[in-house]
mmCIF entry with sequence, helices, sheets and N, C-alpha, C, O atoms, coordinates in Angstrom:
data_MODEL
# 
_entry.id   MODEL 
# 
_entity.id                         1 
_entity.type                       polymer 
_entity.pdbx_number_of_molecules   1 
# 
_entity_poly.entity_id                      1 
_entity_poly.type                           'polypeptide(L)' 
_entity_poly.nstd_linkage                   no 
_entity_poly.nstd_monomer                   no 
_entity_poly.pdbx_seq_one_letter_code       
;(UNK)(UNK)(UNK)(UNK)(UNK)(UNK)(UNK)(UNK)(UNK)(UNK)(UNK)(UNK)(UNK)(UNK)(UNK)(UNK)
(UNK)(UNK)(UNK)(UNK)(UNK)(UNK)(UNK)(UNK)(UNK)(UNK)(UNK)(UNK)(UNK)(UNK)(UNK)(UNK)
(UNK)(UNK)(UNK)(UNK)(UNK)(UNK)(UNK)(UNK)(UNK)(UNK)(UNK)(UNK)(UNK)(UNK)(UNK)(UNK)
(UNK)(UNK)(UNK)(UNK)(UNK)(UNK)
;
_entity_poly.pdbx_seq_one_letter_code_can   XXXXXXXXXXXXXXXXXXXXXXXXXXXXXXXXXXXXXXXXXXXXXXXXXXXXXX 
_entity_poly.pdbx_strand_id                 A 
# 
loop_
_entity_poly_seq.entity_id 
_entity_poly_seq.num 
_entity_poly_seq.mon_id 
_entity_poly_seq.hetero 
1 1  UNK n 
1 2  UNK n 
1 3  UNK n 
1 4  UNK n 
1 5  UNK n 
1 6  UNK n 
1 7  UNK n 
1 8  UNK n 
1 9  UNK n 
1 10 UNK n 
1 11 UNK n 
1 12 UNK n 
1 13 UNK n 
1 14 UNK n 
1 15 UNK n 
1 16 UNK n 
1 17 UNK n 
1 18 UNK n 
1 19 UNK n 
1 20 UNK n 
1 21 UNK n 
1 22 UNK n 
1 23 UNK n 
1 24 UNK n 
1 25 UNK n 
1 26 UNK n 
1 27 UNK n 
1 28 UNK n 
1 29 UNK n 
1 30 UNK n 
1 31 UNK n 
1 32 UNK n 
1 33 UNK n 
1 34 UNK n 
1 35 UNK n 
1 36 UNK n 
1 37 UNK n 
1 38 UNK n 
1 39 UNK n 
1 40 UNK n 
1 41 UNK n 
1 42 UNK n 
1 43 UNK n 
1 44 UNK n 
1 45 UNK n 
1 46 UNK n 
1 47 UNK n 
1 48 UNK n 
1 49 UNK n 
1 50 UNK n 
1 51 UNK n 
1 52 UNK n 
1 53 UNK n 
1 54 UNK n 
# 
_struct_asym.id          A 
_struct_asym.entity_id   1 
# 
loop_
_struct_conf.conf_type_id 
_struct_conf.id 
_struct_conf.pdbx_PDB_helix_id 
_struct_conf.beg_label_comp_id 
_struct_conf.beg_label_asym_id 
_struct_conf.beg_label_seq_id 
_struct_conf.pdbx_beg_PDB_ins_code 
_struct_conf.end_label_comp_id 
_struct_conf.end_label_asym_id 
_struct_conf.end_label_seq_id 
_struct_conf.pdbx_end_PDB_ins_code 
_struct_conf.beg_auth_comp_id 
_struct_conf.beg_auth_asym_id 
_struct_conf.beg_auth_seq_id 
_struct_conf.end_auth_comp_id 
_struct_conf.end_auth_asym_id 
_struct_conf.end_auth_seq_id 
_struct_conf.pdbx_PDB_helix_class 
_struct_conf.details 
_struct_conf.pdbx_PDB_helix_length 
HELX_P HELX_P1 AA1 UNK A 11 ? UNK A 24 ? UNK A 11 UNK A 24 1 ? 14 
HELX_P HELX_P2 AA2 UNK A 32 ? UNK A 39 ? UNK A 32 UNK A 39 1 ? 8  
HELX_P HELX_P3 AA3 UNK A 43 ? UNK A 49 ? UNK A 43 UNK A 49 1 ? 7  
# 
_struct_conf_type.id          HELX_P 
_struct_conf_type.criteria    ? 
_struct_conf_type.reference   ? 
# 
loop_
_atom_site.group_PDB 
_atom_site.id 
_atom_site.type_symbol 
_atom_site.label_atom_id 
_atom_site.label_alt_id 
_atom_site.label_comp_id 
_atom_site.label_asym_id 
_atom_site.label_entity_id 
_atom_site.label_seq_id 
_atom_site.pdbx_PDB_ins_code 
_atom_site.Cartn_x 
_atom_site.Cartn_y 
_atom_site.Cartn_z 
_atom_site.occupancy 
_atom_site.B_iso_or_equiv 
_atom_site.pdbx_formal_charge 
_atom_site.auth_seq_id 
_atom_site.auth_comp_id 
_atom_site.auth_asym_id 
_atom_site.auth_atom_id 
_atom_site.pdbx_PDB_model_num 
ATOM 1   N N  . UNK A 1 1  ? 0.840  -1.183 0.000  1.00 0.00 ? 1  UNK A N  1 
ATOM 2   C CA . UNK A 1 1  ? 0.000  0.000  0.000  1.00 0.00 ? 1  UNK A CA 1 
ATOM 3   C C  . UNK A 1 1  ? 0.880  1.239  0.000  1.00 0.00 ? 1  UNK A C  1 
ATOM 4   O O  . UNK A 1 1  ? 1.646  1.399  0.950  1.00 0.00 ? 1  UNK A O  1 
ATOM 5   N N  . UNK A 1 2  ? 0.833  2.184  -1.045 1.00 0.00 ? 2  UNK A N  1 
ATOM 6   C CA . UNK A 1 2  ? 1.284  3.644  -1.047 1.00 0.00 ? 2  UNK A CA 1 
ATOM 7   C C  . UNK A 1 2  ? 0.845  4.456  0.309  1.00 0.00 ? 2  UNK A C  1 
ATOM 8   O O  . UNK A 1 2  ? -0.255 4.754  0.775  1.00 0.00 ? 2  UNK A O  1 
ATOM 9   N N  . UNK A 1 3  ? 2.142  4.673  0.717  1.00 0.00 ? 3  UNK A N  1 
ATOM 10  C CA . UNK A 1 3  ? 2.516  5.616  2.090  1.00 0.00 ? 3  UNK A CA 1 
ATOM 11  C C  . UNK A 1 3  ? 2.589  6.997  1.706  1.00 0.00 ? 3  UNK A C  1 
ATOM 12  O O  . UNK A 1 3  ? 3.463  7.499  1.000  1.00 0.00 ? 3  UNK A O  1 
ATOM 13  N N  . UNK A 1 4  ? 1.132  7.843  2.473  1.00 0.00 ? 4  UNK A N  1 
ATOM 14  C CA . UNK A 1 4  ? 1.378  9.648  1.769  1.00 0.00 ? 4  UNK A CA 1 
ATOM 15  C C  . UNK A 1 4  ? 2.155  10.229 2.648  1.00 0.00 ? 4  UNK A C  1 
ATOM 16  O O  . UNK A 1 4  ? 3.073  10.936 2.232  1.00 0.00 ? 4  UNK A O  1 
ATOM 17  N N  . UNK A 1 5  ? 1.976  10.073 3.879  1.00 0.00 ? 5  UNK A N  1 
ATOM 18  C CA . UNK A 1 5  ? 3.465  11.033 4.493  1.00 0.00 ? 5  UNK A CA 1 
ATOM 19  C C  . UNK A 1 5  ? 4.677  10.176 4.933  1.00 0.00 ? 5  UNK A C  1 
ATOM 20  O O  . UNK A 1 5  ? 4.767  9.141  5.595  1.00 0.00 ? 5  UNK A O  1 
ATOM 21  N N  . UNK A 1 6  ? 5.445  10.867 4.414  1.00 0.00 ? 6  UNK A N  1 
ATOM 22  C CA . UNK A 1 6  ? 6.684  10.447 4.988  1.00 0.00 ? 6  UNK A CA 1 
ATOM 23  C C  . UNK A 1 6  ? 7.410  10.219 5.949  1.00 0.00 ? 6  UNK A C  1 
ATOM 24  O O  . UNK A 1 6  ? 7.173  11.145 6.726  1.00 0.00 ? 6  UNK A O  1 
ATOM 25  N N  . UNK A 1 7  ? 8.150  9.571  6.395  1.00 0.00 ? 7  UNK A N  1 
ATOM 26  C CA . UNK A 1 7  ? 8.984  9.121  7.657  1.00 0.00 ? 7  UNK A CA 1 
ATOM 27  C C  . UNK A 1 7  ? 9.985  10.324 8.427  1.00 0.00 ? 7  UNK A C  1 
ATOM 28  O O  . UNK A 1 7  ? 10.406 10.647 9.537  1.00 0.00 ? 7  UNK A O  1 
ATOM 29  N N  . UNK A 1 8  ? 10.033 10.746 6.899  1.00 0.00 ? 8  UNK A N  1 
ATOM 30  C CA . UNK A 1 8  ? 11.255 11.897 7.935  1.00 0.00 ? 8  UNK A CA 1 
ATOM 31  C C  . UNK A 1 8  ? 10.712 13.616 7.109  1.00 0.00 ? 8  UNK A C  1 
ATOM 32  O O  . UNK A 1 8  ? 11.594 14.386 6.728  1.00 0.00 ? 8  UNK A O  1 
ATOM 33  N N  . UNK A 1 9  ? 9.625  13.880 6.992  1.00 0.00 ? 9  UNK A N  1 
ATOM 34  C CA . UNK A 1 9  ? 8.893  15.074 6.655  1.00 0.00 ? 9  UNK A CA 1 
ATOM 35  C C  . UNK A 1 9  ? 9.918  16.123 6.404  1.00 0.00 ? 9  UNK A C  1 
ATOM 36  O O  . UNK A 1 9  ? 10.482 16.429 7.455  1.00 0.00 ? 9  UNK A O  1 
ATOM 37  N N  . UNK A 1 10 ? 10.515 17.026 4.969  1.00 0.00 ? 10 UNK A N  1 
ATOM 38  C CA . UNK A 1 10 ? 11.303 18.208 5.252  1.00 0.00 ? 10 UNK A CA 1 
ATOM 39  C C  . UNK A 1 10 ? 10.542 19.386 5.804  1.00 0.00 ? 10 UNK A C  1 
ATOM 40  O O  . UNK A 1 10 ? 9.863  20.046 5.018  1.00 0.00 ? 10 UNK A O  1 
ATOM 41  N N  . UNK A 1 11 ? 10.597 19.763 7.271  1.00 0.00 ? 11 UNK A N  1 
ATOM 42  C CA . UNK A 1 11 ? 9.952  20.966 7.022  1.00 0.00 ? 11 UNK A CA 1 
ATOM 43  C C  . UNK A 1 11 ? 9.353  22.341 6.716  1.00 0.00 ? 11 UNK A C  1 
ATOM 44  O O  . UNK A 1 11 ? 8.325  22.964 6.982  1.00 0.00 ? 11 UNK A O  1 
ATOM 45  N N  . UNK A 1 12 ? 10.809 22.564 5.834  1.00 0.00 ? 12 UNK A N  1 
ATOM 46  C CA . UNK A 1 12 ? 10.911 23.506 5.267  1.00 0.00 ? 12 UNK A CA 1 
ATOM 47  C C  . UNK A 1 12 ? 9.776  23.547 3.724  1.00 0.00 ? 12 UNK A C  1 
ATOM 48  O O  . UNK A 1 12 ? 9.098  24.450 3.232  1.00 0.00 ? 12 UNK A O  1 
ATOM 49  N N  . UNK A 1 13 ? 9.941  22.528 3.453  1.00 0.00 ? 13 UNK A N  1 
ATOM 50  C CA . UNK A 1 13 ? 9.151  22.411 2.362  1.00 0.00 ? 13 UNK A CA 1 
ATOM 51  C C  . UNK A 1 13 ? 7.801  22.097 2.641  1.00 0.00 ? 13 UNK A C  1 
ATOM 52  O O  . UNK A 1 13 ? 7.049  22.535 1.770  1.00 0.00 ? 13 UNK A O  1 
ATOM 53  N N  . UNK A 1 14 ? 7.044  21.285 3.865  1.00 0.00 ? 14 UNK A N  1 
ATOM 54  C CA . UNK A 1 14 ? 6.043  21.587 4.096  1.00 0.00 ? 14 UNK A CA 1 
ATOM 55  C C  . UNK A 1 14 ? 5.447  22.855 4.213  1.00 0.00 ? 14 UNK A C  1 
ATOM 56  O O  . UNK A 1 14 ? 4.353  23.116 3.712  1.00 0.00 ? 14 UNK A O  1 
ATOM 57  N N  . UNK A 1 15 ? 6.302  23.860 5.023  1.00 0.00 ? 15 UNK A N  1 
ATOM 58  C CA . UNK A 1 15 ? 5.898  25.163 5.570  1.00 0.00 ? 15 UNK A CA 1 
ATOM 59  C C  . UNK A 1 15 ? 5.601  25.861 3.875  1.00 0.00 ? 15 UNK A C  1 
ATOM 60  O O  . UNK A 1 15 ? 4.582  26.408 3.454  1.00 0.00 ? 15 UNK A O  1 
ATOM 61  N N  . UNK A 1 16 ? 6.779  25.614 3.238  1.00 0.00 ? 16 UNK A N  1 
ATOM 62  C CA . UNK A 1 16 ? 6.464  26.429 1.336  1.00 0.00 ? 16 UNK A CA 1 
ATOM 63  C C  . UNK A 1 16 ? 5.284  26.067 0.945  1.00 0.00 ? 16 UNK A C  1 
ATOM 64  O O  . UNK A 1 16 ? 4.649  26.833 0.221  1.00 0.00 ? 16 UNK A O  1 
ATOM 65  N N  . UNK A 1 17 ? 4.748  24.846 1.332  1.00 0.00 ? 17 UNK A N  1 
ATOM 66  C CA . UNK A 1 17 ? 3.487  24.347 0.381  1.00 0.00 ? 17 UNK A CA 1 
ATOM 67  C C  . UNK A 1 17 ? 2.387  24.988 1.244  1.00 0.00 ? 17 UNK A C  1 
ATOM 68  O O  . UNK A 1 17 ? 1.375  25.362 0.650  1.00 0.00 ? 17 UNK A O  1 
ATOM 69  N N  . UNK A 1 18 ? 2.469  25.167 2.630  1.00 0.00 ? 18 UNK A N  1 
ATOM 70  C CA . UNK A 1 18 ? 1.305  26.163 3.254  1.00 0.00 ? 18 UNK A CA 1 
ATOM 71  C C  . UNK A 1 18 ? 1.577  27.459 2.876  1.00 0.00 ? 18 UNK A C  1 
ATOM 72  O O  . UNK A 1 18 ? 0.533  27.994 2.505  1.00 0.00 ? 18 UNK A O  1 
ATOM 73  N N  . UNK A 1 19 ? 2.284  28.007 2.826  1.00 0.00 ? 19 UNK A N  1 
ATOM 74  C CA . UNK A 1 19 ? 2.443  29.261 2.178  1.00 0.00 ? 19 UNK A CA 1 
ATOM 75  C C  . UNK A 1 19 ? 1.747  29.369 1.143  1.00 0.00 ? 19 UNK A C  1 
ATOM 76  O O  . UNK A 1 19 ? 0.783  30.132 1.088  1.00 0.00 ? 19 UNK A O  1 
ATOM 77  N N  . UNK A 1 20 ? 2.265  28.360 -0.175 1.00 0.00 ? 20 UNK A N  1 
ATOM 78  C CA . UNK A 1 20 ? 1.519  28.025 -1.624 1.00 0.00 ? 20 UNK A CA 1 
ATOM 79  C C  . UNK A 1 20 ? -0.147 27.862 -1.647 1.00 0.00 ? 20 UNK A C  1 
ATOM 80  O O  . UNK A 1 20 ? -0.824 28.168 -2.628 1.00 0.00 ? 20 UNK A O  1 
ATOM 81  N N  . UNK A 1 21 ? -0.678 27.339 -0.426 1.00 0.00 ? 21 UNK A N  1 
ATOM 82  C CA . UNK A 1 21 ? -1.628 27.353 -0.639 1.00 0.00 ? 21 UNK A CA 1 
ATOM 83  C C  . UNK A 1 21 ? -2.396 28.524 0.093  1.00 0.00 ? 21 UNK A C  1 
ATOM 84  O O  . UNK A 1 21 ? -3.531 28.837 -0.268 1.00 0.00 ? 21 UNK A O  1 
ATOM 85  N N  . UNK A 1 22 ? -1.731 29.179 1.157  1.00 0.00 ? 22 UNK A N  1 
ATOM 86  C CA . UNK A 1 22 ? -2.844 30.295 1.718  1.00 0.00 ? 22 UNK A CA 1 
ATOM 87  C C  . UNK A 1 22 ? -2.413 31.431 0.750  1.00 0.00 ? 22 UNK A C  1 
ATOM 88  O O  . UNK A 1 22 ? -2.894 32.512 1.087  1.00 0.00 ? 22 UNK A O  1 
ATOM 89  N N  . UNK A 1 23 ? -1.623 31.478 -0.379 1.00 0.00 ? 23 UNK A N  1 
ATOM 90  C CA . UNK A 1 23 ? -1.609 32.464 -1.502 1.00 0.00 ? 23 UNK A CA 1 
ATOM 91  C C  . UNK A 1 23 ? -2.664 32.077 -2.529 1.00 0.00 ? 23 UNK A C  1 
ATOM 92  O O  . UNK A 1 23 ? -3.279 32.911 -3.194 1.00 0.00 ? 23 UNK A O  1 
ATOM 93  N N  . UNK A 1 24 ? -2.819 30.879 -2.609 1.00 0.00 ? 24 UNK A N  1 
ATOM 94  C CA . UNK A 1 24 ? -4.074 30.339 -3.975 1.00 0.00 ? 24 UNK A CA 1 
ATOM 95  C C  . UNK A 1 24 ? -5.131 30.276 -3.236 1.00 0.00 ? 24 UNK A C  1 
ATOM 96  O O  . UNK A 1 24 ? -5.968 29.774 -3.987 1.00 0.00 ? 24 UNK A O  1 
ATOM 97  N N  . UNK A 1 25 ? -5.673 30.490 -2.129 1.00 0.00 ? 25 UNK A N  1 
ATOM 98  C CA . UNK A 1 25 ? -6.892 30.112 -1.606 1.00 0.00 ? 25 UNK A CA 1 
ATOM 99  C C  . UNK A 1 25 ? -7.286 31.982 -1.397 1.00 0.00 ? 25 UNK A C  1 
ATOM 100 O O  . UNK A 1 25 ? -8.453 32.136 -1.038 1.00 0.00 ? 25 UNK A O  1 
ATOM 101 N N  . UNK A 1 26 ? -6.725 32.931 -1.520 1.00 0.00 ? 26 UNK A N  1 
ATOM 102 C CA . UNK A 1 26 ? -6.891 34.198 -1.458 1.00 0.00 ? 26 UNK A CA 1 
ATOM 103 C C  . UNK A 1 26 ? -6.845 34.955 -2.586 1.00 0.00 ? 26 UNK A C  1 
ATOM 104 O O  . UNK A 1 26 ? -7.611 35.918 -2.607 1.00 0.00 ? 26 UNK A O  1 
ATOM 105 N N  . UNK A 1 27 ? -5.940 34.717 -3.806 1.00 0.00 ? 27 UNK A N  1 
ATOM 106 C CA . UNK A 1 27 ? -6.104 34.915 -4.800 1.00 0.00 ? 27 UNK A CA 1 
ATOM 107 C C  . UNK A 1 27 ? -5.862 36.335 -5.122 1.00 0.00 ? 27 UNK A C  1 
ATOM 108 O O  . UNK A 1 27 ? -5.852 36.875 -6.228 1.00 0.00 ? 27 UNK A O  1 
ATOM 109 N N  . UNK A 1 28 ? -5.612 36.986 -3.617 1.00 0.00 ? 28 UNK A N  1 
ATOM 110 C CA . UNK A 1 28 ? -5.055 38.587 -3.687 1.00 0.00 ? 28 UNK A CA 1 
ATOM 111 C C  . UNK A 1 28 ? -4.151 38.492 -3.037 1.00 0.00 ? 28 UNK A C  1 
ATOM 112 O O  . UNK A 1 28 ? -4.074 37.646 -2.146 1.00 0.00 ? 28 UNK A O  1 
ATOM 113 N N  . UNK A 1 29 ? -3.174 39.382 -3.326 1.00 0.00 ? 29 UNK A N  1 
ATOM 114 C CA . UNK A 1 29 ? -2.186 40.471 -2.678 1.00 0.00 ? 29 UNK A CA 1 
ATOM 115 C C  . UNK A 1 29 ? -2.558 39.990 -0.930 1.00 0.00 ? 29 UNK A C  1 
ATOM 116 O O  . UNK A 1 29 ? -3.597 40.057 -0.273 1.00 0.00 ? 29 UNK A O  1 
ATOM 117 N N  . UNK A 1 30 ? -1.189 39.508 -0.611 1.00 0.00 ? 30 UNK A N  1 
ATOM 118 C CA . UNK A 1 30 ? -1.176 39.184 1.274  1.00 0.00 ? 30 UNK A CA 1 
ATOM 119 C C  . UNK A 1 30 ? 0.489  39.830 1.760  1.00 0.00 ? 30 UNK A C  1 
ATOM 120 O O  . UNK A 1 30 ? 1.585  39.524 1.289  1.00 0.00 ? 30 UNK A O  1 
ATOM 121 N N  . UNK A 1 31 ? 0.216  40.621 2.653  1.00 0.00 ? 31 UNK A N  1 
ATOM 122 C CA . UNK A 1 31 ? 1.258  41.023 2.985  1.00 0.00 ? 31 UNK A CA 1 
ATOM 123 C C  . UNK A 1 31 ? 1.816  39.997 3.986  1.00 0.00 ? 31 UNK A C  1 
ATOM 124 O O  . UNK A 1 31 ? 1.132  39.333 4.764  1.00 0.00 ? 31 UNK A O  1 
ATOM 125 N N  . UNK A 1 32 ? 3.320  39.955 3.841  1.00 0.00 ? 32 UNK A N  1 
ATOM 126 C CA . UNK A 1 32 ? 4.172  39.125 5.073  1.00 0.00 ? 32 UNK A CA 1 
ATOM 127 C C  . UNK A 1 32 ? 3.477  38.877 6.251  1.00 0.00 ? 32 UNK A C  1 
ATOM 128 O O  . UNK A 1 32 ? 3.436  37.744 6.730  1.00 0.00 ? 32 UNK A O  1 
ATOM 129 N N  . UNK A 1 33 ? 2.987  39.729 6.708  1.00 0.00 ? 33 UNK A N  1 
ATOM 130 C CA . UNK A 1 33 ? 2.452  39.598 8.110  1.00 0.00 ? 33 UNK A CA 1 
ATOM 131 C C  . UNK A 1 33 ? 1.265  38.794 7.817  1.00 0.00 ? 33 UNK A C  1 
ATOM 132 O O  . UNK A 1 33 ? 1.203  37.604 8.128  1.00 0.00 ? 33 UNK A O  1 
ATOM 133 N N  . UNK A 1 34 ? -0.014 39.646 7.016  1.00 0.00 ? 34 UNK A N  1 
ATOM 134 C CA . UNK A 1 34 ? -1.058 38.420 6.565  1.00 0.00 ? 34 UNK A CA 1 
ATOM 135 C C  . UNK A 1 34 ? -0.485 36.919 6.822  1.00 0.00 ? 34 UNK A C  1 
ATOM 136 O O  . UNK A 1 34 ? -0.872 36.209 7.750  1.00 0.00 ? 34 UNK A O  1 
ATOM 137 N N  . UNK A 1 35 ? 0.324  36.607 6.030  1.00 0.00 ? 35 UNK A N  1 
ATOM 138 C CA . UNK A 1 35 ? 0.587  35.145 5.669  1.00 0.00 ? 35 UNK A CA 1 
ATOM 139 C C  . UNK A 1 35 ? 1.485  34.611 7.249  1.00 0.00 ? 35 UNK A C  1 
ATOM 140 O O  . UNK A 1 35 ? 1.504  33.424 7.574  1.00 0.00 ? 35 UNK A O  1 
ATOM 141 N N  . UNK A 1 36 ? 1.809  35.127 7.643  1.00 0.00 ? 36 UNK A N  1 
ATOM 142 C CA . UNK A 1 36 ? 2.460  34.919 9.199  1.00 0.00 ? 36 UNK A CA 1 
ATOM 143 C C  . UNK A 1 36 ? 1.600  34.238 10.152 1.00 0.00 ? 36 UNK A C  1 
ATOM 144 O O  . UNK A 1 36 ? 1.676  33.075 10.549 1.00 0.00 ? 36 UNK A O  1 
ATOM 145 N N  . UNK A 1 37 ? 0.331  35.632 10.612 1.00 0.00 ? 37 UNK A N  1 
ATOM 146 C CA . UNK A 1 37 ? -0.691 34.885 11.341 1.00 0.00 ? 37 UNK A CA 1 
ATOM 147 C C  . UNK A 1 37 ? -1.561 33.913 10.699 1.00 0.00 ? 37 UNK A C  1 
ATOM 148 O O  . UNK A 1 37 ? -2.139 33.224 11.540 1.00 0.00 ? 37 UNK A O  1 
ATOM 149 N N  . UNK A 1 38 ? -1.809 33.665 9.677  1.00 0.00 ? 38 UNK A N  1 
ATOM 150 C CA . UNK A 1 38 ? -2.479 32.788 8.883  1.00 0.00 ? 38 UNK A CA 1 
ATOM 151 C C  . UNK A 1 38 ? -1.758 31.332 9.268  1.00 0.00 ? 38 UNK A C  1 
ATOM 152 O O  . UNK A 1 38 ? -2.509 30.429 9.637  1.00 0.00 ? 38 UNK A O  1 
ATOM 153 N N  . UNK A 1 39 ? -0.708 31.148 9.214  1.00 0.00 ? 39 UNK A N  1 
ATOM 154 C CA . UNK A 1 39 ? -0.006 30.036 9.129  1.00 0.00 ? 39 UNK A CA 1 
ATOM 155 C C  . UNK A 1 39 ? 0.906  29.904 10.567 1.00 0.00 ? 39 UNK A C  1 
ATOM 156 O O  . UNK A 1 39 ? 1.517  28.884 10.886 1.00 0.00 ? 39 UNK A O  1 
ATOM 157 N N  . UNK A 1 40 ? 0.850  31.450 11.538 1.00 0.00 ? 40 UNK A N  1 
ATOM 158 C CA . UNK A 1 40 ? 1.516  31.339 12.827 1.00 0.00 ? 40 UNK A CA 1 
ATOM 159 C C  . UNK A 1 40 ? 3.000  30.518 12.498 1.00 0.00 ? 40 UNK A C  1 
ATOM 160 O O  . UNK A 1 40 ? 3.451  29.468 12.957 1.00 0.00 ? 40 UNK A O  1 
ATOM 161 N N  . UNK A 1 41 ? 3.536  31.482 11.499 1.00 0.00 ? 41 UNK A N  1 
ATOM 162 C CA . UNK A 1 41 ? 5.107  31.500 11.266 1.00 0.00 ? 41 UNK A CA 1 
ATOM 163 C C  . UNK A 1 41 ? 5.241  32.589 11.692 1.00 0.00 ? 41 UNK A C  1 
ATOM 164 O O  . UNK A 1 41 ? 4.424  33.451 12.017 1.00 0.00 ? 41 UNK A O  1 
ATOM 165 N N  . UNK A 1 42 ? 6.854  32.534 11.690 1.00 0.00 ? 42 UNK A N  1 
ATOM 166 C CA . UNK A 1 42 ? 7.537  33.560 12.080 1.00 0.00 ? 42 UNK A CA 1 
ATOM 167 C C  . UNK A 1 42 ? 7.799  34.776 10.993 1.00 0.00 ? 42 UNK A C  1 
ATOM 168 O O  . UNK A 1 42 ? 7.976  34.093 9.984  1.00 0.00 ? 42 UNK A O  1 
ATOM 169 N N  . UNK A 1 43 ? 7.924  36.013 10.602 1.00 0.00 ? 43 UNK A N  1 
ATOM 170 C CA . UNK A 1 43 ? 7.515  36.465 9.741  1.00 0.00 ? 43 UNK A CA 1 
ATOM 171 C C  . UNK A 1 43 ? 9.233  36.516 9.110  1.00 0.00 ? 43 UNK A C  1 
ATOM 172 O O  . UNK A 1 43 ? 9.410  36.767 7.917  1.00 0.00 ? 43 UNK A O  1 
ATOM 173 N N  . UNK A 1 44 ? 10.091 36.326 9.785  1.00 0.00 ? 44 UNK A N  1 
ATOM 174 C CA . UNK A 1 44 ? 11.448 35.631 8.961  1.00 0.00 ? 44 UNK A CA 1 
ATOM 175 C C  . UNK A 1 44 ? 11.264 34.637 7.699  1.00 0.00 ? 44 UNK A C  1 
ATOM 176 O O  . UNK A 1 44 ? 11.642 34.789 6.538  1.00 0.00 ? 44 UNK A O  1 
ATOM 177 N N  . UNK A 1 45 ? 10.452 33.408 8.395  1.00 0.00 ? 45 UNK A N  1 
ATOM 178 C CA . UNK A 1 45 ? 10.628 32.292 7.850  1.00 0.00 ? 45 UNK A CA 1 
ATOM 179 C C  . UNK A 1 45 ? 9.679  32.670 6.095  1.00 0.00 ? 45 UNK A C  1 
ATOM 180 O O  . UNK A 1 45 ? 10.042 32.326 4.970  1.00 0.00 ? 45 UNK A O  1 
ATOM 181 N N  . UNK A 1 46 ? 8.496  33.425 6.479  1.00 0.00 ? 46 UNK A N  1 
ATOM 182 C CA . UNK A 1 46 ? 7.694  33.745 5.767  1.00 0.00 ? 46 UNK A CA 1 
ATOM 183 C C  . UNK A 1 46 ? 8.591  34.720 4.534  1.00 0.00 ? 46 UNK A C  1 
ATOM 184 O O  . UNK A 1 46 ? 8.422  34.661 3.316  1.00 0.00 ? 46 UNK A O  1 
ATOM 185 N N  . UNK A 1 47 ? 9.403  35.454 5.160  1.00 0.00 ? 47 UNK A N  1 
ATOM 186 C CA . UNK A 1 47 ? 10.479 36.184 3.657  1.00 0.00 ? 47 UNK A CA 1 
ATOM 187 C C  . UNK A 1 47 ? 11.987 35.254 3.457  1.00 0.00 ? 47 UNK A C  1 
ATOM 188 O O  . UNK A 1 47 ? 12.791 35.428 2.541  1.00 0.00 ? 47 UNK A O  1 
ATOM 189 N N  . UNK A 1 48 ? 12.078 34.478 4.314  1.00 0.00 ? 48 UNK A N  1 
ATOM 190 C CA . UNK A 1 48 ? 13.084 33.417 3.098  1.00 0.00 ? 48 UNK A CA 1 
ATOM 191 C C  . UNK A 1 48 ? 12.126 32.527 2.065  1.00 0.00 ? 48 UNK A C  1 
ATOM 192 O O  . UNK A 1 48 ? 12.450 32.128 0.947  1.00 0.00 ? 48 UNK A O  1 
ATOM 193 N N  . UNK A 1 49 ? 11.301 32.396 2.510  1.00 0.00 ? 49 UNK A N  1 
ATOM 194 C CA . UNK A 1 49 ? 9.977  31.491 1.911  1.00 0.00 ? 49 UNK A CA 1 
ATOM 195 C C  . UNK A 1 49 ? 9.604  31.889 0.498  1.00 0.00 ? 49 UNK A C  1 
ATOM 196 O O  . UNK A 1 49 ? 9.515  31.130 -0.467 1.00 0.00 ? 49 UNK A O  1 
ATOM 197 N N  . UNK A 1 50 ? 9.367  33.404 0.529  1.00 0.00 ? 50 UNK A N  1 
ATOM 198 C CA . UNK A 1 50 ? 8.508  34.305 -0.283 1.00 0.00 ? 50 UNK A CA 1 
ATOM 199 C C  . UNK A 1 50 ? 10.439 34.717 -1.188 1.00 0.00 ? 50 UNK A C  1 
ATOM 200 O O  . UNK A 1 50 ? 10.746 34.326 -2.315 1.00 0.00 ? 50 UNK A O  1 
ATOM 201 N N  . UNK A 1 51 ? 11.125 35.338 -0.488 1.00 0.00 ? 51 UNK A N  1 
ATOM 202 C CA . UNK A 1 51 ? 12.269 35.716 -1.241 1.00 0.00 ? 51 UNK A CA 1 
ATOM 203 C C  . UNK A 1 51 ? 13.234 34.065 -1.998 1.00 0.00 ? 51 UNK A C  1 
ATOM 204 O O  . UNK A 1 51 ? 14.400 34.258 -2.342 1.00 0.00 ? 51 UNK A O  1 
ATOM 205 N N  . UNK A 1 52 ? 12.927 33.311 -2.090 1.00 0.00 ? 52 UNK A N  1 
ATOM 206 C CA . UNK A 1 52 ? 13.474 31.974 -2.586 1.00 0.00 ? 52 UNK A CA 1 
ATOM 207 C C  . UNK A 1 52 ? 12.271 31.790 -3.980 1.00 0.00 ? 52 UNK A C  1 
ATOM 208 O O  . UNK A 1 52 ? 12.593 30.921 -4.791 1.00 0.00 ? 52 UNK A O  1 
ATOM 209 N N  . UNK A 1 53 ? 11.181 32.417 -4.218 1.00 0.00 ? 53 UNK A N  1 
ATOM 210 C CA . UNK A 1 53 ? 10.316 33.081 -5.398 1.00 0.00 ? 53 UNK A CA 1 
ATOM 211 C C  . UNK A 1 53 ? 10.651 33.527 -6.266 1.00 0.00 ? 53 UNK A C  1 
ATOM 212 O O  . UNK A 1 53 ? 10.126 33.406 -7.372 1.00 0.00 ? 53 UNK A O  1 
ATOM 213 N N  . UNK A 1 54 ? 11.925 34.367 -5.910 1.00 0.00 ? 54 UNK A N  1 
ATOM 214 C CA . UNK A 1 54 ? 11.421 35.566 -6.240 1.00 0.00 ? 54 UNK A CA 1 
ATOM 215 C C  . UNK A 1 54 ? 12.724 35.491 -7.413 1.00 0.00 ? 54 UNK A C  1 
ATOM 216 O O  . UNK A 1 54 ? 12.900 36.421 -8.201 1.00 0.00 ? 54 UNK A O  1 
# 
């Protein structure tokens, strides 16, 4: 049987794909901070996140 999460999770790349999606589920313009409390990151993690985009 196909296993969906993984054993050793990166979580850096989880955190990118929540990012990815609270940007497509809004569909507007979110400032750093928006996307911070949304996801209760740190608003660092949120501009290496967003600046690795760019």
């Amino acid at each position: 049987m196909l296993k969906l999460t993984p054993n050793y999770p990166i979580k850096i790349l989880t955190k990118t794909f929540s990012v990815l999606e609270v940007l497509l589920e809004h569909r507007s313009p979110l400032s750093m901070s928006e996307i911070s409390e949304k996801l209760d990151f740190y608003p660092s993690t949120i501009h290496r996140i967003l600046d690795t985009f760019h």
